[in-house]
C-alpha positions, -999 to 999 in steps of 0.1 A, spaced: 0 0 0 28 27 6 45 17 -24 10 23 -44 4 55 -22 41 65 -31 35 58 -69 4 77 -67 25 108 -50 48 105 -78 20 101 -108 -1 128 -98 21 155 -102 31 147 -136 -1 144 -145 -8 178 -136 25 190 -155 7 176 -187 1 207 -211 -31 217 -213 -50 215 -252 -68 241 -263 -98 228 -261 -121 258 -271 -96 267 -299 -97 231 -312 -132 231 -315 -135 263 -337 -115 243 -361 -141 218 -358 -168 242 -363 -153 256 -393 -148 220 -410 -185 208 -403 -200 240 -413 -177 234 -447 -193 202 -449 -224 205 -437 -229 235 -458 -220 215 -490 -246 191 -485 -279 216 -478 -266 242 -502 -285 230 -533 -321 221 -512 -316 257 -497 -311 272 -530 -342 258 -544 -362 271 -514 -348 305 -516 -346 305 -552 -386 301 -551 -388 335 -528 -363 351 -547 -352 343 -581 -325 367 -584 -303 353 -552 -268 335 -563 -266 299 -554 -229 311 -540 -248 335 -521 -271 314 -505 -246 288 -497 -222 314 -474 -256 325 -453 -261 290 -447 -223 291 -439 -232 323 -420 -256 306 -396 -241 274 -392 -209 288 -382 -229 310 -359 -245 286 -340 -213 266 -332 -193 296 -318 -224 299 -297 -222 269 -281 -188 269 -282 -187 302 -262 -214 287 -240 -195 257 -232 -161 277 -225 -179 304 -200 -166 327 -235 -197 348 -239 -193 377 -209 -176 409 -216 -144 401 -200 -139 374 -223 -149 393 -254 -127 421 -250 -149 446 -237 -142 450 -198 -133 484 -196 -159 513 -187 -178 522 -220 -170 556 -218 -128 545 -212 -128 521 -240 -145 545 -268 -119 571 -255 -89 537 -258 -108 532 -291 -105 567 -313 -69 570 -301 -60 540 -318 -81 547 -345 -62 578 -349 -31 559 -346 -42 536 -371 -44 556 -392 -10 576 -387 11 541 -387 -5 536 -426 5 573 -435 40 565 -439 36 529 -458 6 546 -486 34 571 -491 56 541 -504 27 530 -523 24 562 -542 61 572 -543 69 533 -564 38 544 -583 24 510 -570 -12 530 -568 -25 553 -598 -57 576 -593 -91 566 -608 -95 585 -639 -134 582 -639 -138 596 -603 -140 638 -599 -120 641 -567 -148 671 -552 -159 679 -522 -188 655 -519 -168 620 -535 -145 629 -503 -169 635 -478 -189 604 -488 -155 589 -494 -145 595 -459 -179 584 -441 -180 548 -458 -142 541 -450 -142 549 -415 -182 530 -415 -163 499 -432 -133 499 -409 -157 499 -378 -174 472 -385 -148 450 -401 -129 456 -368 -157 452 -345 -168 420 -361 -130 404 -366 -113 415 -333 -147 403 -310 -139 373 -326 -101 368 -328 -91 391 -305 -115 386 -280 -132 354 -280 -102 335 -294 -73 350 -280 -95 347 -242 -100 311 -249 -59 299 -259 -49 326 -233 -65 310 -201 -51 278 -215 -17 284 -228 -11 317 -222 -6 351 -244 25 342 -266 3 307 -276 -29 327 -281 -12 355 -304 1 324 -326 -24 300 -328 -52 329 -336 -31 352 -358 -20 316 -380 -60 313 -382 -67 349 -387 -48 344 -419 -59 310 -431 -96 324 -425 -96 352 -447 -88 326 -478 -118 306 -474 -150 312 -489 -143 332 -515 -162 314 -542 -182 319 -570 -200 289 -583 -203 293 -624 -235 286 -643 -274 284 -639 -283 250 -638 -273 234 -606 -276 201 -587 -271 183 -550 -227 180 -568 -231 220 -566 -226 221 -527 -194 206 -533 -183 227 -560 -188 253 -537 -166 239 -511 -139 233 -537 -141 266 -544 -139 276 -511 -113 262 -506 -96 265 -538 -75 296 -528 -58 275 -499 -52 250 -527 -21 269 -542 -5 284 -513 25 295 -534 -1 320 -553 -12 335 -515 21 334 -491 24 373 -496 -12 378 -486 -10 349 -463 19 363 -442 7 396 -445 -23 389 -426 -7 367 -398 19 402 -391 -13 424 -385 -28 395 -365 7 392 -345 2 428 -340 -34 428 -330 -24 397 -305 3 412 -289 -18 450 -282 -47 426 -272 -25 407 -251 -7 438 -235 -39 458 -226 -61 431 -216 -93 443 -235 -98 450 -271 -104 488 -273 -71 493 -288 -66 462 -311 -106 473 -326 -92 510 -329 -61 501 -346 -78 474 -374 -108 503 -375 -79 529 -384 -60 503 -408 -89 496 -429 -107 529 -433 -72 542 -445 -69 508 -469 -108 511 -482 -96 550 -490 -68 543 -509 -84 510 -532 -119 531 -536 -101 561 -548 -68 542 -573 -62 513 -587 -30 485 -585 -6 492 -614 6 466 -622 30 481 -645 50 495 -619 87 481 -617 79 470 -578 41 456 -583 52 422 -570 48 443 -539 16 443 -538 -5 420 -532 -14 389 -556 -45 381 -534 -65 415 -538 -34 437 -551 -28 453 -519 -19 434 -491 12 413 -503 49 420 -494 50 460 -486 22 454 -463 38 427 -445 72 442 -438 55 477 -427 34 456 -401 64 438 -390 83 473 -389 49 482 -365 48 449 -345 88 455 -341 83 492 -332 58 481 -305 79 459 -291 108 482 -286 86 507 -270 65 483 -242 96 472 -234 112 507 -228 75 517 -213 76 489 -189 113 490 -175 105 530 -173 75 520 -147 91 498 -133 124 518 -125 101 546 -114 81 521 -87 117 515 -72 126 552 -68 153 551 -95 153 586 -110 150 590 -145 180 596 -167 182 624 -185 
């Protein structure tokens, strides 16, 4: 008996040393793969249905709200499962008043860390004006209001998700350097699904599959998407790590907000040229995030770095006493 009572001293331990899997994170991919699947099969029956209410809807169309809905279910009861559906674990802790004021600063500074890399694009003459659009008063109000109104609610809708229900999920497991991998490696592999157009006008129950493979097809030839692909796993780094460092999601929501309303500007107003001696530089996905946009985001995430750790050892020297140096 001692000896079992010793082994059992010695066992428990290591079984508490075993890493833990993240579980909620794990099932998300699951989610994602059924509703794939499960959206292949019911696409074409769906499409009949809302074909007879509407008989202009897109069988592709139909297919991505049933995508849509499936999807949302299972982060649902994902969230539900995983105690994932409370402010705190969302991202949204802070006072409202605190994290709108968190929020438009880092819209602002959004906005002012894309400044510098648009410069770039329009110094290589990567980007050329419209020459159909008059550049007046109104185009750049309206111009203006539907950027910032697109980068709001791609943000909002992305970094609740990633940034807040995600990263909170891999966090409490594996902590924040885990969480800022694993979500920003699916940030980017998520934005190259479901981009699919299914041809024709005669379709069949084989169509909910061609859907999928088209779905898919983009992750297919990775080769064609690495510039894309990477670019998207930088911002998500950099998303991850502000997430990660303020504990809440005002700034990493701010941030994307500021980064896409200054993006939606710049393709709504100019086009790629692809002309240009450096247009591999841009990207081969939706010619603009490719290679210049990944290495100013890693310029960013870099910048970041240097100045948390600077902004922490300065706190930290000043909650000793050490006077500053001059």
């Amino acid at each position: 008996m001692a000896r079992l009572a010793g082994a059992g001293y010695c066992i428990a331990p290591r079984l508490r040393t075993v890493p833990k899997v993240m579980r909620a994170f794990l099932w998300i991919i699951a989610v994602t793969v059924v509703t794939l699947l499960v959206t292949s099969l019911v696409a074409y029956p769906a499409y009949l249905l809302a074909h007879d209410i509407n008989a202009s809807w897109k069988f592709h169309r139909v297919a991505s709200r049933i995508a849509m809905l499936i999807a949302l279910v299972g982060v649902i009861a994902v969230a539900r499962r995983y105690r994932l559906g409370n402010r705190k674990a969302l991202g949204f802790s802070l006072p409202v008043g605190e994290y709108l004021r968190t929020a438009s600063a880092c819209f602002l500074a959004g906005v002012a860390t894309m400044l510098p890399m648009l410069g770039l694009m329009f110094a290589a003459h990567l980007r050329l004006a419209q020459q159909d659009v008059a550049f007046d008063a109104a185009f750049l109000a309206r111009l203006a209001l539907q950027s910032v109104a697109g980068g709001i609610a791609v943000a909002l809708i992305e970094e609740t998700f990633f940034r807040g229900f995600l990263h909170t999920a891999v966090e409490r497991e594996r902590g924040p350097a885990t969480a800022v991998v694993a979500v920003s490696l699916l940030f980017g592999v998520l934005h190259f699904i479901g981009k699919a157009r299914v041809p024709g006008t005669e379709f069949e129950w084989s169509s909910g599959f061609v859907w999928l493979g088209e779905s898919l097809r983009l992750l297919a030839h990775p080769a064609a998407i690495l510039d894309s692909f990477l670019a998207y796993v930088a911002v998500g780094a950099v998303l991850g790590m502000v997430r990660a460092w303020m504990g809440h999601t005002a700034g990493c929501i701010g941030l994307h907000a500021g980064w896409v309303a200054a993006m939606l500007v710049v393709r709504e107003s100019t086009f790629a040229n692809t002309a240009a001696p450096l247009a591999f530089l841009q990207g081969s996905f939706d010619g603009f995030v490719g290679w210049l946009v990944c290495g100013w985001t890693i310029v960013i995430g870099l910048a970041f770095l240097a100045l948390k750790r600077r902004g922490l050892a300065f706190a930290h020297a000043t909650a000793q006493g050490i006077p500053r140096a001059s």
